[in-house]
C-alpha positions in Angstrom: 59.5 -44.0 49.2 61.4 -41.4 51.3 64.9 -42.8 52.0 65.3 -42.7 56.2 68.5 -40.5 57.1 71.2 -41.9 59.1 72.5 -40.9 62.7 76.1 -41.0 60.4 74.8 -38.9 57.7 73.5 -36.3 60.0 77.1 -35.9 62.0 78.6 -35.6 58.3 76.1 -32.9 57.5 76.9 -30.8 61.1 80.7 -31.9 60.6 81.0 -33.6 63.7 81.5 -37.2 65.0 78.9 -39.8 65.2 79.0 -40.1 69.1 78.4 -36.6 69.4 75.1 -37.0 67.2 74.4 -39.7 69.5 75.0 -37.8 72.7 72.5 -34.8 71.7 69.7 -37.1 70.9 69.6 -39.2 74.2 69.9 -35.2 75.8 73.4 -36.3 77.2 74.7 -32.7 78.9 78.5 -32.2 78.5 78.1 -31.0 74.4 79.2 -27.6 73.1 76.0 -25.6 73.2 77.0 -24.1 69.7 77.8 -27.5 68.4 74.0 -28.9 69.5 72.4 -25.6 67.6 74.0 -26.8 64.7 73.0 -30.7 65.0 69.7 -29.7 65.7 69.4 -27.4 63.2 70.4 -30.4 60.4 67.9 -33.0 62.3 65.5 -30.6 61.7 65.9 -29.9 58.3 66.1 -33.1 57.0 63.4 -34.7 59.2 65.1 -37.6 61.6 63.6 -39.7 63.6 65.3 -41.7 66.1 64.9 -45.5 66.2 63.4 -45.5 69.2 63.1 -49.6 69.3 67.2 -49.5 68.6 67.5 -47.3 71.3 65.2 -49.3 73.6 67.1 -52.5 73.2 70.6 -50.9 73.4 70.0 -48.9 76.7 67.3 -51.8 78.2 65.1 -49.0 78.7 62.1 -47.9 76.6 61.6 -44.3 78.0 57.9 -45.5 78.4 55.3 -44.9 81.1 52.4 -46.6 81.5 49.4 -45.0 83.0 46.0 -46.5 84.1 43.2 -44.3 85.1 39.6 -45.4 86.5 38.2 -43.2 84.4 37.9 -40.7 81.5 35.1 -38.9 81.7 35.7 -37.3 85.4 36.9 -34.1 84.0 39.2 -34.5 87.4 41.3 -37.2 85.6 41.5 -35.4 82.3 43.0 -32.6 83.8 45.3 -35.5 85.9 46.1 -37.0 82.8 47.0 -34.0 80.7 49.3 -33.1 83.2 51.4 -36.5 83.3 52.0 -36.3 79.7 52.6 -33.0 79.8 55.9 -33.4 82.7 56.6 -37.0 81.6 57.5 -35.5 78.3 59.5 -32.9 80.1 61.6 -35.4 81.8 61.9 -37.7 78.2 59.3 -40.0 78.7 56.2 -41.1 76.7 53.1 -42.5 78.3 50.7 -45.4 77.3 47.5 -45.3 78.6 45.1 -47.5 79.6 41.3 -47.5 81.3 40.1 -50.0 83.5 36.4 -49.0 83.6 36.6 -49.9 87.5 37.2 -53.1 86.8 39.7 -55.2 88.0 39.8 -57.7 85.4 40.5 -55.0 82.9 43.0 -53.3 85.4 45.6 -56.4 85.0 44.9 -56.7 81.2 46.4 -53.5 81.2 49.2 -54.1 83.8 49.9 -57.2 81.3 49.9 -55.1 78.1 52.6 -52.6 80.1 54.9 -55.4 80.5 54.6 -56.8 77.3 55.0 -53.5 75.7 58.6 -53.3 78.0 57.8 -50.3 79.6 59.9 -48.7 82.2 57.3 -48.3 85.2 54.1 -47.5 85.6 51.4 -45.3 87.2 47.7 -46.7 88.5 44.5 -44.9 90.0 43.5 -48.4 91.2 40.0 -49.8 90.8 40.5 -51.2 94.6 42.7 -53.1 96.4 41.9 -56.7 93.9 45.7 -56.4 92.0 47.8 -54.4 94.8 49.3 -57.5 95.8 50.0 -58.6 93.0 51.0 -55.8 91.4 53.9 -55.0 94.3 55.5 -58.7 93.3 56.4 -57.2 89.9 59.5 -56.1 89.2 58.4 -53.1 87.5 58.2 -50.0 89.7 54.6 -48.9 90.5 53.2 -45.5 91.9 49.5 -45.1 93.1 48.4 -41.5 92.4 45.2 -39.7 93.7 44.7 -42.8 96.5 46.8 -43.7 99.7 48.4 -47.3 100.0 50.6 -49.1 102.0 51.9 -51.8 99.9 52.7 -49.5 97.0 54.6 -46.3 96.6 51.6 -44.0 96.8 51.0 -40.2 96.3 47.6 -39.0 97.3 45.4 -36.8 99.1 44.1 -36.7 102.8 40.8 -37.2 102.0 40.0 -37.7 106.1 41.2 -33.8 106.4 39.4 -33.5 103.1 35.8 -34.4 105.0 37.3 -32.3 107.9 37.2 -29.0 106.3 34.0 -29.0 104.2 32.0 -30.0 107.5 33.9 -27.1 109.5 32.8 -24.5 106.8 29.5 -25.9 106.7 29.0 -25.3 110.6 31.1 -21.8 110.6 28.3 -20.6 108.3 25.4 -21.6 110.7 24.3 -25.0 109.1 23.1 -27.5 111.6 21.9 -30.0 109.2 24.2 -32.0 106.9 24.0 -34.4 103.8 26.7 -36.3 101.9 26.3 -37.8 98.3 28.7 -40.6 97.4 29.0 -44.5 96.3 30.7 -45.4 99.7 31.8 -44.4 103.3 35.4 -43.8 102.7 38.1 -41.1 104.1 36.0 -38.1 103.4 32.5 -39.0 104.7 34.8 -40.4 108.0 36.2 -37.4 108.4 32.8 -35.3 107.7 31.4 -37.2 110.3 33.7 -36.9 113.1 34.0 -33.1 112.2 30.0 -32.8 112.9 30.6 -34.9 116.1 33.8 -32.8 117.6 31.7 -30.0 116.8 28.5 -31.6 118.5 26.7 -32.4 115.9 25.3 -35.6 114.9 25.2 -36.7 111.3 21.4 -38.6 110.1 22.0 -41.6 107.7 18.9 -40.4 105.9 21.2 -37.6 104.6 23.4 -39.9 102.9 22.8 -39.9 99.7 23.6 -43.5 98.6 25.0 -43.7 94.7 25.2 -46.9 92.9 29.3 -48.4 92.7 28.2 -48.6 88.7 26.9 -44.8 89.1 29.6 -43.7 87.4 28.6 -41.0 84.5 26.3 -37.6 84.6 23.0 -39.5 83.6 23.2 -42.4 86.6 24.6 -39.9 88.9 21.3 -37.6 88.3 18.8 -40.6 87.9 20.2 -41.6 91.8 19.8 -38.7 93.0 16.0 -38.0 91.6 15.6 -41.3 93.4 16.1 -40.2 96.5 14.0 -37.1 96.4 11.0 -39.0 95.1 11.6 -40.9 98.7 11.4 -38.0 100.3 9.1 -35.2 101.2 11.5 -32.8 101.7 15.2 -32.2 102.1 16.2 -32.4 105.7 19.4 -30.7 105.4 20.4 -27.2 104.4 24.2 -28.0 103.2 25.5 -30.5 101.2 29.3 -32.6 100.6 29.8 -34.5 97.2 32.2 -36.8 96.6 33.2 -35.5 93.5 32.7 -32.1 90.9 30.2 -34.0 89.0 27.7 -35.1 91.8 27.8 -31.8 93.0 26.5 -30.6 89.6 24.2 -33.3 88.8 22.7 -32.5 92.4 22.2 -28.7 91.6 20.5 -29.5 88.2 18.1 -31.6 89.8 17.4 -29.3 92.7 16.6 -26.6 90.1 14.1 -29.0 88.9 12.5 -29.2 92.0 12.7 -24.9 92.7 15.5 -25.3 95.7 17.7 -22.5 95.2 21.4 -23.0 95.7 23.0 -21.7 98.3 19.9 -20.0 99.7 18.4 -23.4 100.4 20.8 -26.1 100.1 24.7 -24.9 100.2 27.0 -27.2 98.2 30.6 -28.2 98.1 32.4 -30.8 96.1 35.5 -32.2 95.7 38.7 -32.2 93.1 38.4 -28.9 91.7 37.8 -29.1 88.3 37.5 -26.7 85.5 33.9 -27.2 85.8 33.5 -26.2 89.3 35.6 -23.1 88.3 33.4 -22.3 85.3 30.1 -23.0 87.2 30.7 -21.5 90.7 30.7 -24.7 92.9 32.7 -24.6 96.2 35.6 -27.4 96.3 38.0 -28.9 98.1 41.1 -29.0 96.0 43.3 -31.8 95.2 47.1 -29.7 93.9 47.5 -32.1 90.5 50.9 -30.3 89.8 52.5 -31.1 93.2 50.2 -34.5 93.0 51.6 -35.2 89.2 55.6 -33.4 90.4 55.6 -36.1 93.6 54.6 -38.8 91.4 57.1 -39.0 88.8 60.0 -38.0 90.8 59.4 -40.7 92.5 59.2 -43.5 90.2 61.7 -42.1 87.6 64.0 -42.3 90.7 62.9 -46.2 90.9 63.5 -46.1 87.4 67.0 -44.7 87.2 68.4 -44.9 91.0 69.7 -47.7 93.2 67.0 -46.5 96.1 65.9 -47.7 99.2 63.2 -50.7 98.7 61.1 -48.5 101.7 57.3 -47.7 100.6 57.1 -43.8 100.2 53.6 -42.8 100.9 52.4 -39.1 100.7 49.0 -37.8 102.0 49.0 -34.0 100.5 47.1 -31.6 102.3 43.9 -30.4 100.7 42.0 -26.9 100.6 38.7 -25.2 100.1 37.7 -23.0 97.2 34.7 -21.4 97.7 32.5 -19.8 95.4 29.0 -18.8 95.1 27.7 -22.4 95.9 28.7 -22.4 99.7 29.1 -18.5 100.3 26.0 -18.5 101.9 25.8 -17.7 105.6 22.5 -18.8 107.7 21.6 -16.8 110.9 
């Protein structure tokens, strides 16, 4: 068995003292930069690792996020996620994460596992409002990301303006009949629909798409949707909002099964941005994950490592439109 290194056997080897050892691997500033080349150079040669539980119970602080997503499979949130590690890391964090599968139950299993595992604070996509309150008692700072809250510090998007936008672009390229896909009437249907009616338009509930809450992955997404058009005869609408990427995409492949051509015939736009609306074409609004991610962990880390005012911070980013081929369209 390899023989672990010492933090004293490593200053001996760069021939300085043990604090200074100490002060270049917690990233203290203040050291000679030539002095932390040559440190770094002998912790790489011979392989140390930190005790990071040492260091944990010394400083009371793990240097651990936790992070508990909805989801996986929404490419949206693998992008999201990807992108917390990556600046958490940055800032000399590590992240734990969790899934709640939209369920609440499972949602404060995690919370639980968080606190057992001592981390510093955490970050939640919540699977509704079931643990808010009872997450805002803890004393463990919280941020909400990708959803607005009031109880919680919260970084997320105006989905109202969201809504706003893809119904003014709809009716700025001659559309005067409009359909929404999506699992509830939230922010961004609202503000679709008051959009259409500042504009003097009327949105028909028969265009509303209605998803299952357990609707969830590609297959149940496309199975609800053939649903609906073996209900109808025909489309009664020539443009289309999706709640997310991967509606908009499950709606296009089974409107190609059924010869409407997109945009000629139905215009589309979804919502997050992913890499897949980029690779296949489809118009989105986007959500700005590096600001979204940036926001997020300034703020807790400040929770974290400040004396700050108890005040809720909430922050609605502003969203935009990316169109591509699936909206470009313009009716006379």
């Amino acid at each position: 068995m390899t023989r672990k290194i010492t933090m004293r056997e490593i200053a001996k080897l760069a021939n300085v003292s043990q604090p200074t050892v100490s002060r270049i691997i917690n990233g203290n500033k203040g050291v000679n930069e030539e002095i932390a080349k040559r440190v770094l150079k002998v912790i790489e040669e011979v392989g140390y690792v930190p005790n990071k539980a040492a260091q944990t119970l010394k400083r009371n602080q793990s240097n651990i996020i936790g992070i508990s997503v909805t989801e996986i499979y929404n490419p949206y949130f693998v992008e999201l996620i990807d992108h917390l590690e990556s600046e958490a890391r940055k800032k000399g964090y590590n992240i734990i994460l969790h899934n709640s599968k939209h369920n609440p139950i499972i949602e404060w299993e995690n919370i639980q596992n968080f606190i057992a595992r001592q981390i510093d604070g955490f970050i939640i996509v919540p699977t509704g409002e079931y643990n808010l309150q009872r997450i805002s008692e803890l004393d463990i700072p919280a941020v909400i990301i990708t959803q607005n809250a009031k109880t919680l510090d919260s970084v997320g998007l105006n989905h109202l303006k969201a809504g706003m936008i893809a119904a003014e672009n709809f009716i700025h390229s001659g559309h005067i009949k409009f359909g929404y896909i999506g699992t509830s009437f939230d922010d961004k249907f609202h503000g679709y629909e008051s959009a259409l009616a500042e504009n003097g338009f009327e949105f028909d509930h028969k265009n509303y798409i209605q998803l299952k809450e357990t609707s969830k992955n590609n297959f149940l997404i496309r199975r609800d949707i053939k649903n609906y058009f073996q209900k109808v005869e025909s489309l009664d609408f020539t443009c289309v909002f999706t709640e997310n990427d991967i509606i908009a995409i499950e709606f296009m492949r089974a409107a190609e099964e059924r010869n409407i051509r997109i945009p000629e015939d139905i215009s589309i736009i979804g919502f997050d941005d992913t890499y897949l609306a980029k690779i296949m074409g489809i118009s989105s609004i986007h959500q700005p994950i590096d600001e979204m991610v940036n926001t997020t962990l300034e703020i807790l880390l400040n929770r974290i490592e400040n004396e700050v005012s108890p005040d809720k911070i909430n922050i609605h980013l502003e969203p935009t439109l990316i169109e591509r081929k699936t909206s470009m369209f313009r009716r006379k």
